[in-house]
LUMDOVEX-878529 format. One record per atom (N, C-alpha, C): residue in three letters; x, y, z. Coordinates in steps of 0.02 Angstrom, whole numbers, plus 32768, in hexadecimal, padded with zeros to 4 digits. Example, Ala and Ser with C-alpha at 12.3 -4.5 7.8 and 13.67 -1.06 7.14 Angstrom:
BEGIN
ALA82947EE48186ALA82677F1F8186ALA82947F5B8186SER82827F908162SER82AC7FCB8165SER82858002818A
//
This chain:
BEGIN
UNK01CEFEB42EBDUNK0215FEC22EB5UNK023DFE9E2EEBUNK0289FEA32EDBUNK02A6FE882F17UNK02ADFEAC2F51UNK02A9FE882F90UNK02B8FE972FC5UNK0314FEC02FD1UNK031FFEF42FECUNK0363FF0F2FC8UNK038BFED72FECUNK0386FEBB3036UNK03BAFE963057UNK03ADFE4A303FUNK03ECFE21302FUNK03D0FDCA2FFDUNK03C3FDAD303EUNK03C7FDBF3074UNK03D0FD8E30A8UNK0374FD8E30BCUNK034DFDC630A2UNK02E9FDB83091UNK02CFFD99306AUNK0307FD86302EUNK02FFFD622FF9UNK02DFFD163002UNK029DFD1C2FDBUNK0285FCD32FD2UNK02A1FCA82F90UNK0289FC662F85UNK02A0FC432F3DUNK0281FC672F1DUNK026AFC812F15UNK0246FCA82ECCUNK0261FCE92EC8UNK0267FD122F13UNK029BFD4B2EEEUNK02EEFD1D2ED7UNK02E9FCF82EE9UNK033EFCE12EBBUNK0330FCDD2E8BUNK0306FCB72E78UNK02E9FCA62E38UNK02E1FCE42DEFUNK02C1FD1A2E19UNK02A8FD542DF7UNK02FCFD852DEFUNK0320FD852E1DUNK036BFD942E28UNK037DFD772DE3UNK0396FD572DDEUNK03B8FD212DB7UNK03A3FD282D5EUNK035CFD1F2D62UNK034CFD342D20UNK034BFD762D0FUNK0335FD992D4CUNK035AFDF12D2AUNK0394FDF32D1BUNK03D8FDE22D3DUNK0418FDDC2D0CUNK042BFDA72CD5UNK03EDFD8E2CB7UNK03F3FD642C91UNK0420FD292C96UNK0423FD052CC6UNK0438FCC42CE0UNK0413FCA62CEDUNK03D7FC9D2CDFUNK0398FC622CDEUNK03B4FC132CAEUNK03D6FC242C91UNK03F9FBDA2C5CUNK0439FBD62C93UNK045EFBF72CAAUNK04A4FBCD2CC5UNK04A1FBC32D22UNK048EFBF22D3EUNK049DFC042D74UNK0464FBEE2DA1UNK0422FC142D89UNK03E6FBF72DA9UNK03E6FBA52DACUNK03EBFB6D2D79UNK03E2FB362D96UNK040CFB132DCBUNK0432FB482DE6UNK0462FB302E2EUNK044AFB412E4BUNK0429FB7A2E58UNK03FFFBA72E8CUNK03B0FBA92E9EUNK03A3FB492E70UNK034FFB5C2E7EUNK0337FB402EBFUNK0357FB2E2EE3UNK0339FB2A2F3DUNK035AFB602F57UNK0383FB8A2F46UNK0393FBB72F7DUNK0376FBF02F8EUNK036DFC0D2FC9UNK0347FC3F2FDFUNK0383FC842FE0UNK0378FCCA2FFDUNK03B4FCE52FF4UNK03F2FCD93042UNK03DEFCBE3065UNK041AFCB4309EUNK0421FC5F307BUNK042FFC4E3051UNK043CFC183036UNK0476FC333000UNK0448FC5D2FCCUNK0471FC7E2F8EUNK04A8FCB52FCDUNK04A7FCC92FDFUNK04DEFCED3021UNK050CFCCE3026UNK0507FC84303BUNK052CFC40304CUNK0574FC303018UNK053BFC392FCBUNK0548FC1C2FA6UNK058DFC672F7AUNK0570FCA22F94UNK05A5FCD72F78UNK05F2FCCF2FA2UNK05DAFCC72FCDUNK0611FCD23008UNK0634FC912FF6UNK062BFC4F2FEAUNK0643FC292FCFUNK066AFC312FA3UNK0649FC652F61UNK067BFC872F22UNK06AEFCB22F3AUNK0699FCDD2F63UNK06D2FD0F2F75UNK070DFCF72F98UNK0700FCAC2FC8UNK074AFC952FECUNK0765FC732FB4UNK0748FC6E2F72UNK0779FC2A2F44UNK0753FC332EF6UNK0773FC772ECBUNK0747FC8D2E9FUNK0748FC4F2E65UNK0794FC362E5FUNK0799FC0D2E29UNK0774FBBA2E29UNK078BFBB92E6FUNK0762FB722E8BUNK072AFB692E89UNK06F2FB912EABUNK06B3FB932E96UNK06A8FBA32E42UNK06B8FBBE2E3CUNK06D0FBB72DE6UNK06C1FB7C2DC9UNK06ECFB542DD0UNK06FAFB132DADUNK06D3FADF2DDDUNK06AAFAE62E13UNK0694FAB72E27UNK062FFADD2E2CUNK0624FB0E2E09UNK05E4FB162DF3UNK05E9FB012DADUNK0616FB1B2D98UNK061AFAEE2D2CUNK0613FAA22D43UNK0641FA852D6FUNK0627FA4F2D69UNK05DAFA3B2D7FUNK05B0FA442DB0UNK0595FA382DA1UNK054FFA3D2D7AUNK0558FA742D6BUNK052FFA9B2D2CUNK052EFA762CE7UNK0567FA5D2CEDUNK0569FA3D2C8EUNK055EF9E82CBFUNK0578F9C72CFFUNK0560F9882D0EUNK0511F9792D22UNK04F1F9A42D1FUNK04A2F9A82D2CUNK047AF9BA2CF5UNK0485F9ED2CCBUNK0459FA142CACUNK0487FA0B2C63UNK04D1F9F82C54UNK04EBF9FC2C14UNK04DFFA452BE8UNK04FDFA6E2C35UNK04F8FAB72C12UNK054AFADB2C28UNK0551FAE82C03UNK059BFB202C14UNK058DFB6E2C38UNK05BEFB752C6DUNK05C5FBB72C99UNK05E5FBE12C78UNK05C8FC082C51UNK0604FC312C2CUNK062FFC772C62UNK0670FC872C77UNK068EFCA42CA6UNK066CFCE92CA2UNK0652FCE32C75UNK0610FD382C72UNK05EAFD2F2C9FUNK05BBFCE72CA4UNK057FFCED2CDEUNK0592FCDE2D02UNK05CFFCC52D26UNK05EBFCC92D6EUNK05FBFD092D7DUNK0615FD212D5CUNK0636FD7D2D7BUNK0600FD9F2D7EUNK05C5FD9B2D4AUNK0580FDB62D52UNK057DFDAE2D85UNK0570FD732D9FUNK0547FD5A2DE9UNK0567FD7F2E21UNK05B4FD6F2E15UNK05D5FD912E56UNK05D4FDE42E51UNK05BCFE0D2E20UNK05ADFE5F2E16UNK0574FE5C2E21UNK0551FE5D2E1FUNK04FCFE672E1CUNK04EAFE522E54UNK0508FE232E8AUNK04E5FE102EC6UNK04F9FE352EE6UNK0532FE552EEEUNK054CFE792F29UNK0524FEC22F3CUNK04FAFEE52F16UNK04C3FF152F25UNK049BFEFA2F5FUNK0481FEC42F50UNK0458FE9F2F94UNK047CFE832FCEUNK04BEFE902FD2UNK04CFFE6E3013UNK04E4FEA43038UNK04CFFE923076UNK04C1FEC930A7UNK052AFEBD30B4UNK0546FF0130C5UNK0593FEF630C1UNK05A5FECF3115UNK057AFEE8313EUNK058CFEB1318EUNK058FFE713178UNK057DFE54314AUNK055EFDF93147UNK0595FDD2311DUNK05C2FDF430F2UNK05EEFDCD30D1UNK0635FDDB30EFUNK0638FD983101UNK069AFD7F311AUNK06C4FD8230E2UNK06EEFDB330F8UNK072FFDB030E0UNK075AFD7330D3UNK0769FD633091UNK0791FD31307EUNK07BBFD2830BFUNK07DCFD3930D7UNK0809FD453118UNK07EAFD2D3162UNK07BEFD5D3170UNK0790FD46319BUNK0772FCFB31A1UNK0755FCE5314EUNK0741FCA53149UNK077CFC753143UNK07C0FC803142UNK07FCFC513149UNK07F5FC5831A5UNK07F7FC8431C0UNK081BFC8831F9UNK07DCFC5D3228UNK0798FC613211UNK0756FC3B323CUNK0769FBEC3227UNK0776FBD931F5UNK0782FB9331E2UNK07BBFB7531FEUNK07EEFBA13202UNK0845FB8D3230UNK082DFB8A327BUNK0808FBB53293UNK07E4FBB832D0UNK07C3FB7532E8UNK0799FB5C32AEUNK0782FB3032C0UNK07A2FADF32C3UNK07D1FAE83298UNK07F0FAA9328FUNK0820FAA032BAUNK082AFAD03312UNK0866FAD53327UNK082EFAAB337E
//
């Protein structure tokens, strides 16, 4: 079974993740090197920019594989992962503006 925190997560629990919510056709072939402090990476990415990551996983989902993201298995992805993330580990949209302004100063 899975490990409850993603950040124990190996490629194969993503793997096994992924096809339990039935995203093995859209989602998994973006996610087949990532481990879970990778897939972590990759949520927190969704949560500062839902529409953007949006349109820039469709792209390359249909430019690699010539498969369509339907807005079901993205919202899947972003509901179903959040059970495994431990709540200390994910930045606040806010937080992650204010570390990036931080850094660019």
């Amino acid at each position: 079974d899975l490990p409850y925190s993603i950040t124990e997560w190996t490629h194969d629990h993503v793997k096994l993740f992924l096809l339990r919510m039935e995203l093995g056709a859209t989602i998994l072939p973006l996610c087949t090197r990532l481990d879970g402090d990778r897939l972590l990476q990759l949520y927190e990415m969704c949560l500062s920019n839902r529409e953007s990551m949006y349109q820039s996983l469709k792209f390359e989902l249909n430019e690699r594989y010539h498969t369509l993201l339907p807005i079901a298995d993205y919202l899947t992805f972003l509901h179903e992962i959040k059970v495994y993330i431990p709540s200390n580990t994910i930045k606040s949209p806010s937080s992650f503006f204010r570390l990036t302004m931080c850094d660019l100063m």
